[in-house]
ROMIMAR-950183 format. One record per residue (C-alpha): residue number from 1; z, x, y; chain. Coordinates in nm, 4 decimals, padded with zeros to 6 digits, always signed. Example, Ala and Ser with C-alpha at 12.3 -4.5 7.8 and 13.67 -1.06 7.14 Angstrom:
! ROMIMAR-950183
NODE resi       up     east    north chain
NODE    1 +00.7800 +01.2300 -00.4500     A
NODE    2 +00.7140 +01.3670 -00.1060     A
! end
This chain:
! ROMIMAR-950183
NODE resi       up     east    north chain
NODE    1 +02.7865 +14.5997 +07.3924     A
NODE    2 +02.5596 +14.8360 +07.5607     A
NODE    3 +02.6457 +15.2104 +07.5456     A
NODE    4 +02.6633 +15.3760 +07.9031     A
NODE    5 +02.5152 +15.7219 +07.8510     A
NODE    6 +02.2961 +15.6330 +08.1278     A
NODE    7 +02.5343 +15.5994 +08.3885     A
NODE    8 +02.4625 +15.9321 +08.5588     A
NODE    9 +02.0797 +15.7992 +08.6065     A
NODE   10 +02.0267 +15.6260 +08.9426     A
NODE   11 +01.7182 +15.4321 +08.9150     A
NODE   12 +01.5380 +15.3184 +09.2760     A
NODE   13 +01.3232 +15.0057 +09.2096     A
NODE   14 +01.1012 +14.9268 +09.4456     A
NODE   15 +00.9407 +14.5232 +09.4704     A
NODE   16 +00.8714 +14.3046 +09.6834     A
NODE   17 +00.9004 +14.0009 +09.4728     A
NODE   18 +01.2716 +13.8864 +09.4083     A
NODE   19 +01.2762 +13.7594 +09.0794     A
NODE   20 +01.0859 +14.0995 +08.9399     A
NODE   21 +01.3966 +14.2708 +09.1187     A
NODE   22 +01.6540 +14.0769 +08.9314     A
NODE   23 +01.4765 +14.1542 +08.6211     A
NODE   24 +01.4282 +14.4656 +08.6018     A
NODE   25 +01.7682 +14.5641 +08.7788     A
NODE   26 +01.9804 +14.3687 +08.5068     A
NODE   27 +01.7888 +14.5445 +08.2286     A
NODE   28 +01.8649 +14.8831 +08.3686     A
NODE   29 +02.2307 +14.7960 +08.4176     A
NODE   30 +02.2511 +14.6507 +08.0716     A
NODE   31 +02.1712 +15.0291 +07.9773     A
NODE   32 +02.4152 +15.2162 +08.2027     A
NODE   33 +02.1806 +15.2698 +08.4526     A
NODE   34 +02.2854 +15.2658 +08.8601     A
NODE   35 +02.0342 +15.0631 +09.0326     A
NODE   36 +01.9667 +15.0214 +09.4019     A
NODE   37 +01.6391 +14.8501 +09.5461     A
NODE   38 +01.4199 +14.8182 +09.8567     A
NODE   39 +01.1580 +14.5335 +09.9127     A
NODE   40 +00.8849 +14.7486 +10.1077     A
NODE   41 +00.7567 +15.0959 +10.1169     A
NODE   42 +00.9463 +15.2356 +10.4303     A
NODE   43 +01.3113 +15.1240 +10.2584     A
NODE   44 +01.2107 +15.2856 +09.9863     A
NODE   45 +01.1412 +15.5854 +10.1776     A
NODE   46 +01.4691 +15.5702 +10.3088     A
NODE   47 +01.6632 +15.5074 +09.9873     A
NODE   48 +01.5080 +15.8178 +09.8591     A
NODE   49 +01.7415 +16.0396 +10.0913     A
NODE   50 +01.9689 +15.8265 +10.1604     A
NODE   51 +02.0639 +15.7744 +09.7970     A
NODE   52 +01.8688 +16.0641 +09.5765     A
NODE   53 +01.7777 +15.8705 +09.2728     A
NODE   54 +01.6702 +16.0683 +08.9514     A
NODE   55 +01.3939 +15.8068 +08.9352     A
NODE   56 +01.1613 +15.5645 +09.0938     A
NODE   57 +00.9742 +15.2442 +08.9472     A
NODE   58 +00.7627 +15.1942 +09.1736     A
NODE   59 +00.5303 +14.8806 +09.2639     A
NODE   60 +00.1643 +14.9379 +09.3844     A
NODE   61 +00.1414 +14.5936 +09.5859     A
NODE   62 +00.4134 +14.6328 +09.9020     A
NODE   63 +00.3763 +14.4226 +10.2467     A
NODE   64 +00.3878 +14.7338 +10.4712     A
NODE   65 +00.1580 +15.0330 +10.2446     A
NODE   66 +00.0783 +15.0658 +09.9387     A
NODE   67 +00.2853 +15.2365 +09.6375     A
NODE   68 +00.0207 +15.5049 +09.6121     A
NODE   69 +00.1361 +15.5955 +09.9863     A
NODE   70 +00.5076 +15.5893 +09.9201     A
NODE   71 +00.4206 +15.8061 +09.6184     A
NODE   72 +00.2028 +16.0297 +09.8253     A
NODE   73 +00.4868 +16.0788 +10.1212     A
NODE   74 +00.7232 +16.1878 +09.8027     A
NODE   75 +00.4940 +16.4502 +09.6550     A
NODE   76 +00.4465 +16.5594 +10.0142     A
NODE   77 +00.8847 +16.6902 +10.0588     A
NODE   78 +01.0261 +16.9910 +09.8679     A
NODE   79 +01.2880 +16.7637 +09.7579     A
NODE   80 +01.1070 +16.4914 +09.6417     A
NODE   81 +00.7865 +16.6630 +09.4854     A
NODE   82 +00.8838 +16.6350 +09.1362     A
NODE   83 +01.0790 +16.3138 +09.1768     A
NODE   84 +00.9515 +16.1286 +08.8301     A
NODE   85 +00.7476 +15.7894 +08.9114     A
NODE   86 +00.6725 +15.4448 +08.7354     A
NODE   87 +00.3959 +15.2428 +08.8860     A
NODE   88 +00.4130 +14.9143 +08.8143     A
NODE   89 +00.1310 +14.6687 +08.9141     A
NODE   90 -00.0308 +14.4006 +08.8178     A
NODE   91 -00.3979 +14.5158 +08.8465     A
NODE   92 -00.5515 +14.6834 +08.5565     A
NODE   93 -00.8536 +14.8280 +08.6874     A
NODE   94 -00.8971 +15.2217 +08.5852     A
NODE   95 -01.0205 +15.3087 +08.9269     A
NODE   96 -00.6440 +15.1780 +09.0399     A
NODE   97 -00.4884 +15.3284 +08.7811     A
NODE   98 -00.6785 +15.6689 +08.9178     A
NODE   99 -00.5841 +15.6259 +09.2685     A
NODE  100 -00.1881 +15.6039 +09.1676     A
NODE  101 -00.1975 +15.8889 +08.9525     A
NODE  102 -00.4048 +16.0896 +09.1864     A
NODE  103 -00.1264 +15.9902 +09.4518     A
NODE  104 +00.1470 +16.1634 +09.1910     A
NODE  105 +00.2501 +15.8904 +08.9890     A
NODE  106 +00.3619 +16.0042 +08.6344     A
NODE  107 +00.2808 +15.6731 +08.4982     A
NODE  108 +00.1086 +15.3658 +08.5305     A
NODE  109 +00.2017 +15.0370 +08.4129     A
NODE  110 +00.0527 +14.6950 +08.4211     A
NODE  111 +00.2535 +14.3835 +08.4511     A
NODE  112 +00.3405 +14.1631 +08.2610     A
NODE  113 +00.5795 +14.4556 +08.1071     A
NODE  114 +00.9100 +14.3843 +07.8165     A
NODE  115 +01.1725 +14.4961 +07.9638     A
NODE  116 +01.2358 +14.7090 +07.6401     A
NODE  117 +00.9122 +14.8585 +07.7214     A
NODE  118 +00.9856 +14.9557 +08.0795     A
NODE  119 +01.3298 +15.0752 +07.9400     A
NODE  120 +01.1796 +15.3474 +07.6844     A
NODE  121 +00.9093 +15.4451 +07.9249     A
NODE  122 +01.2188 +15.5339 +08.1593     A
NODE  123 +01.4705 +15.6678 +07.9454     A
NODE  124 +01.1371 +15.8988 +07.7746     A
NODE  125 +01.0052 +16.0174 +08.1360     A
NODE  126 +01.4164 +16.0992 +08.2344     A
NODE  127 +01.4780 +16.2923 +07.9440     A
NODE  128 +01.0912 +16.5097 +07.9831     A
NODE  129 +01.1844 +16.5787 +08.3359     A
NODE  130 +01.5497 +16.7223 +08.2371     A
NODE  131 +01.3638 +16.9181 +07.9574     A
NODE  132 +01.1377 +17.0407 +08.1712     A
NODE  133 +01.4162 +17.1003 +08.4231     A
NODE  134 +01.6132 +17.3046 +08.2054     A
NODE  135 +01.3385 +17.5350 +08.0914     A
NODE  136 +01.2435 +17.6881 +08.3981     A
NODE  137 +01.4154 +18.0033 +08.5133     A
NODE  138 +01.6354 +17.9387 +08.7907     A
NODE  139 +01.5583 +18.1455 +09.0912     A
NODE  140 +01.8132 +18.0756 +09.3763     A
NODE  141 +01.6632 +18.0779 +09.7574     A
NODE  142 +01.8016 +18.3839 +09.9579     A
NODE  143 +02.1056 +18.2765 +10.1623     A
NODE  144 +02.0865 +18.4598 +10.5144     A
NODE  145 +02.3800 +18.4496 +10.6705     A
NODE  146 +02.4471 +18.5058 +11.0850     A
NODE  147 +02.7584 +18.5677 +11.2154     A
NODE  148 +02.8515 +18.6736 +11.5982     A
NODE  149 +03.0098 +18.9667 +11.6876     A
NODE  150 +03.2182 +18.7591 +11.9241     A
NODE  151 +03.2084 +18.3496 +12.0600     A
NODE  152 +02.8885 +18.3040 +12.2952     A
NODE  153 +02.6449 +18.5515 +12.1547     A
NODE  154 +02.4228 +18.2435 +12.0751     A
NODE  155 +02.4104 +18.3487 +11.7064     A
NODE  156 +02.3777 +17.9321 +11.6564     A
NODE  157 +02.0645 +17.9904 +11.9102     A
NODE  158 +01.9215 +18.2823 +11.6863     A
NODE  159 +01.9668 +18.1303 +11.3571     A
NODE  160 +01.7917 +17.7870 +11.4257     A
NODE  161 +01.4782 +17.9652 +11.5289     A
NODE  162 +01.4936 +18.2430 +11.2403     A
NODE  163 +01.4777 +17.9187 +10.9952     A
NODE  164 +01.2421 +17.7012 +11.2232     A
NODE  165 +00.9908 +18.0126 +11.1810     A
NODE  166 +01.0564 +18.0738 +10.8175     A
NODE  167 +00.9658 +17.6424 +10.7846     A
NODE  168 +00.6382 +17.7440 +10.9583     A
NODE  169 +00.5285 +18.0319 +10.7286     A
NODE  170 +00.5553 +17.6993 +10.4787     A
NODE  171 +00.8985 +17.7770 +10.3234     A
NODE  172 +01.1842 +17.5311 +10.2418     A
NODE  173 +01.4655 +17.5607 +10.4278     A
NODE  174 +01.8386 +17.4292 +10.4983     A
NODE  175 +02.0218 +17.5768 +10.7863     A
NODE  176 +02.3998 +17.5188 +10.7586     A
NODE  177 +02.7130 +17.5196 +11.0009     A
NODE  178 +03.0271 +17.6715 +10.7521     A
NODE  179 +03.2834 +17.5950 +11.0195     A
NODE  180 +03.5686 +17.4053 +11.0443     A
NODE  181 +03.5563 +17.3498 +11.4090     A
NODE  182 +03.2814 +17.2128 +11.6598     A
NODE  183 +02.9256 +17.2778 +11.4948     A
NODE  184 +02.6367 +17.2947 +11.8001     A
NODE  185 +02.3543 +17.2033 +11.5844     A
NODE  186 +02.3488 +16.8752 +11.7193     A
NODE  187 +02.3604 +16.9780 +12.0462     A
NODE  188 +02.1257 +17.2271 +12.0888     A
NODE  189 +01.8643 +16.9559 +11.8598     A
NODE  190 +01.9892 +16.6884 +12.1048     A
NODE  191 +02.0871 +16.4920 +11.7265     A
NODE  192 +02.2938 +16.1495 +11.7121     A
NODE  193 +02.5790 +16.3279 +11.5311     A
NODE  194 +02.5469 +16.3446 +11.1836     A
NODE  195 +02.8030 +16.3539 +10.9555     A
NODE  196 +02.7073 +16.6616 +10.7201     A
NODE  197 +02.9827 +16.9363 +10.6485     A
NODE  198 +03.2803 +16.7158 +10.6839     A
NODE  199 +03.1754 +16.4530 +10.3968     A
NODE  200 +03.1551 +16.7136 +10.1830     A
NODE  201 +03.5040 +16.8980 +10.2911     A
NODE  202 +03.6629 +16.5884 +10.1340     A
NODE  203 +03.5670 +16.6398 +09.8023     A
NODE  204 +03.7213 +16.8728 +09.5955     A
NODE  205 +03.4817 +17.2339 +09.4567     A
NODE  206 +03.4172 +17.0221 +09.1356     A
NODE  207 +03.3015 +16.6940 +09.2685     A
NODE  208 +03.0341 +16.8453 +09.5201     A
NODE  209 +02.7082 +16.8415 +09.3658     A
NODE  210 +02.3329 +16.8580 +09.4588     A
NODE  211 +02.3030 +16.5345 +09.5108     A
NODE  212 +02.5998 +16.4754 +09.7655     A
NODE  213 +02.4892 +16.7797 +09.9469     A
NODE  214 +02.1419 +16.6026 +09.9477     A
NODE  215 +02.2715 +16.3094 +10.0991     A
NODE  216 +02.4288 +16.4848 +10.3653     A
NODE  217 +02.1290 +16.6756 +10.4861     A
NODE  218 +01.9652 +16.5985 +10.8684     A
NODE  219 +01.5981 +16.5863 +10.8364     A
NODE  220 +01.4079 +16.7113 +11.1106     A
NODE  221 +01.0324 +16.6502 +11.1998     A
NODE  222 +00.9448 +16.9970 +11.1668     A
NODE  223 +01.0638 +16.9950 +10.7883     A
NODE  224 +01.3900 +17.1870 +10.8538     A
NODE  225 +01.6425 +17.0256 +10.7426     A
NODE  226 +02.0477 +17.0495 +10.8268     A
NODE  227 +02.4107 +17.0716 +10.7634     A
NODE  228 +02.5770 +16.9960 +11.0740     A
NODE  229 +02.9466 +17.1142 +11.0920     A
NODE  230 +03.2041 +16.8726 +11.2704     A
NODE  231 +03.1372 +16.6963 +11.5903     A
NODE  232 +03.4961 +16.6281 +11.6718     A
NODE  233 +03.8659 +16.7028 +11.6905     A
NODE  234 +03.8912 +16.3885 +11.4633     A
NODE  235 +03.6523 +16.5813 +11.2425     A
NODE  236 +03.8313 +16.9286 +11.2049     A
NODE  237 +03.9115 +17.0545 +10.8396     A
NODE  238 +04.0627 +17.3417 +10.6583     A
NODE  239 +03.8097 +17.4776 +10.4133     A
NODE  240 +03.8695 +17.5934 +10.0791     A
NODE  241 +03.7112 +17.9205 +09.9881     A
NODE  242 +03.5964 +17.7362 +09.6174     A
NODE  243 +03.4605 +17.4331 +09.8464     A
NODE  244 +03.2342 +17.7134 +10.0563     A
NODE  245 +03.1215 +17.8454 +09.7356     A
NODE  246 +02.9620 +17.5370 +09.5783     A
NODE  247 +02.8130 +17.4259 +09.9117     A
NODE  248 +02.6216 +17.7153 +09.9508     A
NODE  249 +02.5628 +17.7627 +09.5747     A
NODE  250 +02.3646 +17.4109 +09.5596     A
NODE  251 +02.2233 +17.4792 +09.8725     A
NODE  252 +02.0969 +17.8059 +09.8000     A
NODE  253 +01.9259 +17.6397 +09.4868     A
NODE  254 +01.7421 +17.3974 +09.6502     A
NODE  255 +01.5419 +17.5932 +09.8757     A
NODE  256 +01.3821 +17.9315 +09.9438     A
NODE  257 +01.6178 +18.0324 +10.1977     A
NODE  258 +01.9552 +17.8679 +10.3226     A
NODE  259 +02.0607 +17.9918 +10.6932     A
NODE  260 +02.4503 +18.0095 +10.7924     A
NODE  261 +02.5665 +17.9642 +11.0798     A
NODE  262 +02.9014 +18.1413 +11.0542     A
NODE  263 +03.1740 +18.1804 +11.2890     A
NODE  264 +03.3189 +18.4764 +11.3892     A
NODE  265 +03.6777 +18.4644 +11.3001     A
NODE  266 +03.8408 +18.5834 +10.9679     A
NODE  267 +03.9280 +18.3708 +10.7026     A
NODE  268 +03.9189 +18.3255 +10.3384     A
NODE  269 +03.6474 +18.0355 +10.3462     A
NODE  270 +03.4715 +18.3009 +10.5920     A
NODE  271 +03.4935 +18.5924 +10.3488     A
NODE  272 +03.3859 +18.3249 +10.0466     A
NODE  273 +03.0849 +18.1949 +10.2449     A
NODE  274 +02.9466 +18.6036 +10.3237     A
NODE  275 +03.0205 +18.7169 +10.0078     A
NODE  276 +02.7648 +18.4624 +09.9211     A
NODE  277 +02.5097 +18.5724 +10.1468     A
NODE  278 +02.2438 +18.7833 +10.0000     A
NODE  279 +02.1861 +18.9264 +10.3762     A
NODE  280 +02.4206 +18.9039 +10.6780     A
NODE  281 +02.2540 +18.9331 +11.0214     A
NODE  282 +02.5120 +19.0179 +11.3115     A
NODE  283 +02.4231 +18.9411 +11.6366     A
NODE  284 +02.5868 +19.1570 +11.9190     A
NODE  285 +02.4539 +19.1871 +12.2923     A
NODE  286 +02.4351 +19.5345 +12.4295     A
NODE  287 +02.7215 +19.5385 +12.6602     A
NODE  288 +03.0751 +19.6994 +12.6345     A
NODE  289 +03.2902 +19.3998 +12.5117     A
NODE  290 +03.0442 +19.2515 +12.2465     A
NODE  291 +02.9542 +19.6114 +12.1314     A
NODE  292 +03.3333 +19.6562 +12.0823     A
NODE  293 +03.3483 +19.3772 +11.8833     A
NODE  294 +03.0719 +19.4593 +11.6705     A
NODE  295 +03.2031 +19.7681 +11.6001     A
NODE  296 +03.5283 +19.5934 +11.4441     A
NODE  297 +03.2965 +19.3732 +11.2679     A
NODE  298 +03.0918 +19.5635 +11.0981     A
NODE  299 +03.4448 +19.7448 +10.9806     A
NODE  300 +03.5033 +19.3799 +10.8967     A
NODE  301 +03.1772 +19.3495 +10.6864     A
NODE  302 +03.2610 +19.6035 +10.5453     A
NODE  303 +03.6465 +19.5557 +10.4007     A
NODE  304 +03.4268 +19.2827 +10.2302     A
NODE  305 +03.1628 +19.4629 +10.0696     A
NODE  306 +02.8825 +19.3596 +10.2722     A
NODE  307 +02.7578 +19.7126 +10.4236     A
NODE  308 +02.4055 +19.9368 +10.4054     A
NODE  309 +02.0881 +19.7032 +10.3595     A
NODE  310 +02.2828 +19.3827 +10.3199     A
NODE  311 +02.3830 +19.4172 +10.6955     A
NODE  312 +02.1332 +19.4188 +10.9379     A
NODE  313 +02.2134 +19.3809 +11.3501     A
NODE  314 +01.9948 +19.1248 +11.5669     A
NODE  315 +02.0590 +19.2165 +11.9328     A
NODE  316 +02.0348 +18.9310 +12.1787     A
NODE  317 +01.9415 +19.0017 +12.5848     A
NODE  318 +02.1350 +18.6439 +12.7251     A
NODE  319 +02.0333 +18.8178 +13.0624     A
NODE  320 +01.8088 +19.1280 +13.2397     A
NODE  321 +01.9462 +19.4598 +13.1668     A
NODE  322 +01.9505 +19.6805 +13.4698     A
NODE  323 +01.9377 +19.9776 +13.2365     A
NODE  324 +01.7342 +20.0067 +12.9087     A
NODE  325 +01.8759 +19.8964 +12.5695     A
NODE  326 +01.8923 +20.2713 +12.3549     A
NODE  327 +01.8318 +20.1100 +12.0179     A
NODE  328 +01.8904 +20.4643 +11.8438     A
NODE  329 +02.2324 +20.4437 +12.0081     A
NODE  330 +02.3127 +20.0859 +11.9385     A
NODE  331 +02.1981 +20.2370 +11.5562     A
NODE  332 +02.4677 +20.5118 +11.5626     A
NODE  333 +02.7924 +20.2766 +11.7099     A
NODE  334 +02.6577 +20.0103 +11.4465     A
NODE  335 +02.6147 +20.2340 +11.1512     A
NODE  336 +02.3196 +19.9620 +11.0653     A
NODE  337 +01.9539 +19.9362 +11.1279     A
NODE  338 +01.8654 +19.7032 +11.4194     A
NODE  339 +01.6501 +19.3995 +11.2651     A
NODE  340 +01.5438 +19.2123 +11.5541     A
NODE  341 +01.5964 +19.2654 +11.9376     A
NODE  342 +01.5371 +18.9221 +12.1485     A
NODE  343 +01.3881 +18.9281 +12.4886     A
NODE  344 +01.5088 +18.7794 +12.7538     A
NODE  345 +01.4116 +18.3983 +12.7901     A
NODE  346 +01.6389 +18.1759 +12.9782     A
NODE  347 +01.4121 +17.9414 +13.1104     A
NODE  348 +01.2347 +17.9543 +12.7765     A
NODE  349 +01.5578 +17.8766 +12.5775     A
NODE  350 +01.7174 +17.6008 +12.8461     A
NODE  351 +01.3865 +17.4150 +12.8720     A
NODE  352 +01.3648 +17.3855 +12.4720     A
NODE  353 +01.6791 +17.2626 +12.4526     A
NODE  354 +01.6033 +16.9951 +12.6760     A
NODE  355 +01.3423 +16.9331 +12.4973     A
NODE  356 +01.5627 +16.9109 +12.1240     A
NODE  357 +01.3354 +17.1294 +11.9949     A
NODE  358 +01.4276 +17.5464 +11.8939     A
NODE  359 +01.1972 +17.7505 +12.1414     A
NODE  360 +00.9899 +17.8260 +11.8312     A
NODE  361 +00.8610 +17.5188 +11.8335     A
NODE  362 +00.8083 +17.4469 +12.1702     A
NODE  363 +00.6622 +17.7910 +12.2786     A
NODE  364 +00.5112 +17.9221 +11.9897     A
NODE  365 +00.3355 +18.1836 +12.1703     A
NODE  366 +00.5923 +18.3709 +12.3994     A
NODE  367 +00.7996 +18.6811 +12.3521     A
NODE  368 +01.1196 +18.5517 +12.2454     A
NODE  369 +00.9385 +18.3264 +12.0062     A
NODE  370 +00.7246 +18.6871 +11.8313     A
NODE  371 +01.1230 +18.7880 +11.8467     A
NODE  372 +01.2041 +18.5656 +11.5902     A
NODE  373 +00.9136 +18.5716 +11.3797     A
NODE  374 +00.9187 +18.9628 +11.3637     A
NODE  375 +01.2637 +18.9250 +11.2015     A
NODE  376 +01.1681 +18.7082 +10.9549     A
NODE  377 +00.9083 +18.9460 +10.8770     A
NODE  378 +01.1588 +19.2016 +10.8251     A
NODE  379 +01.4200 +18.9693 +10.6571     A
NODE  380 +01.1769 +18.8994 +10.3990     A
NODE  381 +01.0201 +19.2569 +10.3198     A
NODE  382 +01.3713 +19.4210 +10.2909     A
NODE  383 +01.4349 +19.5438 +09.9251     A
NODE  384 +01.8160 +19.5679 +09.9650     A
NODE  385 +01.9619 +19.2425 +10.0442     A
NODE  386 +01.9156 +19.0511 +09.7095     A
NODE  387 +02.2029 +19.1135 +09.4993     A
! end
């Protein structure tokens, strides 16, 4: 009887020939290994984030592009870069050989191949790459987290474009809605709703791990990628404070900064999620009833230790100010520096959104767009946020 220490492997094999499928899937699962499969070099594309395997055997010869492509696409994602990769083909020329392992393959074998062979080549590549794994120092992304003074700020607004520019200065990023009520990701990004936050809400703090958060991640053109909160009443869920915790731990490991999108209501899970944050950003506009508000906020902030450098205020103009914003003033009520004012940009902001796109991206160039990049700028010099 086989012994199933593997079973915590997940093995993609990739083939377009049937009968090499069947082979080489019922030697895996002999072994304890989980096995899916795809037949051509988009599924397998696909399988990769829609089922995060801890390895690929990959074969060179596919109907729609070549395994050396597939392999290139993986090497060219965060998440996929050091993905571990078997080539399997049945030409045995070096200068094919070269081109896979120039394309990021981490071996190369020719067919005909024993199944015991393909079996030790796996189990020795799984157990380098954990090794290897394990002996580099962990260094956990910064988690920025953005919370309103009060509903309609457009803090959502303000923290898709601070981690759309932080993806363009080359950075990894995951932006996240912690909510248990309607998320506006998907609406602002004009998404099919995605099913992010909620899937993992039904697990309990134990059972959510790096790669259920992976599957559970939007991917967006631009590289960004998301965690959508709840599209529905049908969706709604009480969080746990320990559930907030992992999610944000395993996002926060993943990349080199993880955005929340946080709402502005007290709550345990709310209070779990910013003492997580290595940096909270609150976003106020400068008139009476959302400056009240930030005032009780920041008393709010502070009740749970997040105060001095951690707490920084971003100070949104949603329309023209007949009289000039005093940013010294603003200072004073706040008791915090001011990290970021943003213009005025209606037209800007409505015609992006049109568009699915943060304004970022679709005008690069104008003022409310310098806005956001000048607070990444400052997000990422300050020396007091890191804990």
């Amino acid at each position: 009887m086989a012994e199933h220490k593997n079973i915590s492997a997940k093995i993609l094999v990739v083939d377009d020939e049937p009968n090499v499928l069947r082979m080489v899937s019922y030697a895996l699962q002999a072994e304890g290994f989980e096995v899916v499969v795809a037949q051509n070099g988009n599924e397998a594309l696909i399988k990769v984030l829609t089922e995060a395997p801890d390895l690929v055997v990959l074969d060179v010869m596919l109907p729609d592009m070549s395994g050396a492509e597939v392999c290139e696409q993986l090497r060219k994602k965060q998440e996929t870069i050091d993905l571990p990769v078997i080539m399997l083909s049945a030409l045995a020329q070096v200068s094919d050989k070269i081109r896979c392992l120039e394309a990021g393959a981490d071996e190369y074998v020719t067919k005909p191949i024993a199944p015991e062979e393909l079996l030790a080549r796996i189990k020795a590549l799984l157990a380098r790459f954990r090794q290897v794994r394990r002996s580099l120092p962990k260094q956990p992304g910064k988690v920025l987290g953005f919370i309103g003074a009060k509903g309609g700020v457009g803090t959502t607004t303000v923290a898709l474009n601070v981690a759309s520019a932080l993806v363009e200065q080359e950075k990894s990023v995951v932006a996240a809605e912690i909510r248990s009520s309607y998320g506006t990701f998907s609406a602002q990004l004009n998404l099919v709703q995605p099913q992010g936050l909620v899937r993992l809400l039904e697990h309990d703090p134990g059972k959510i791990d790096a790669r259920e958060v992976r599957l559970r991640l939007a991917d967006l053109p631009s590289g960004l990628r998301l965690l959508v909160g709840p599209q529905c009443v049908a969706e709604y869920r009480g969080m746990e404070s320990k559930q907030v915790e992992a999610i944000i731990q395993i996002i926060g490991s993943m990349v080199d900064y993880a955005i929340l999108d946080l709402p502005c209501y007290s709550s345990d899970a709310n209070q779990a999620a910013i003492r997580c944050c290595d940096m909270v950003a609150l976003v106020v506009e400068p008139e009476s009833t959302a400056l009240a508000s930030g005032i009780v906020a920041v008393e709010q902030m502070k009740s749970w230790g997040v105060y001095g450098k951690r707490l920084g205020i971003i100070v949104v103009n949603r329309a023209p100010l007949a009289i000039p914003i005093n940013l010294d003033q603003l200072k004073t009520m706040l008791e915090h520096e001011i990290i970021g004012v943003i213009p005025t940009a209606a037209e800007a902001l409505i015609t992006s959104q049109r568009e699915g796109l943060p304004v970022i991206l679709y005008q690069p160039n104008c003022d409310v767009s310098k806005a956001y990049i000048d607070i990444t700028k400052r997000i990422s010099a300050s020396a007091g946020w890191i804990r």
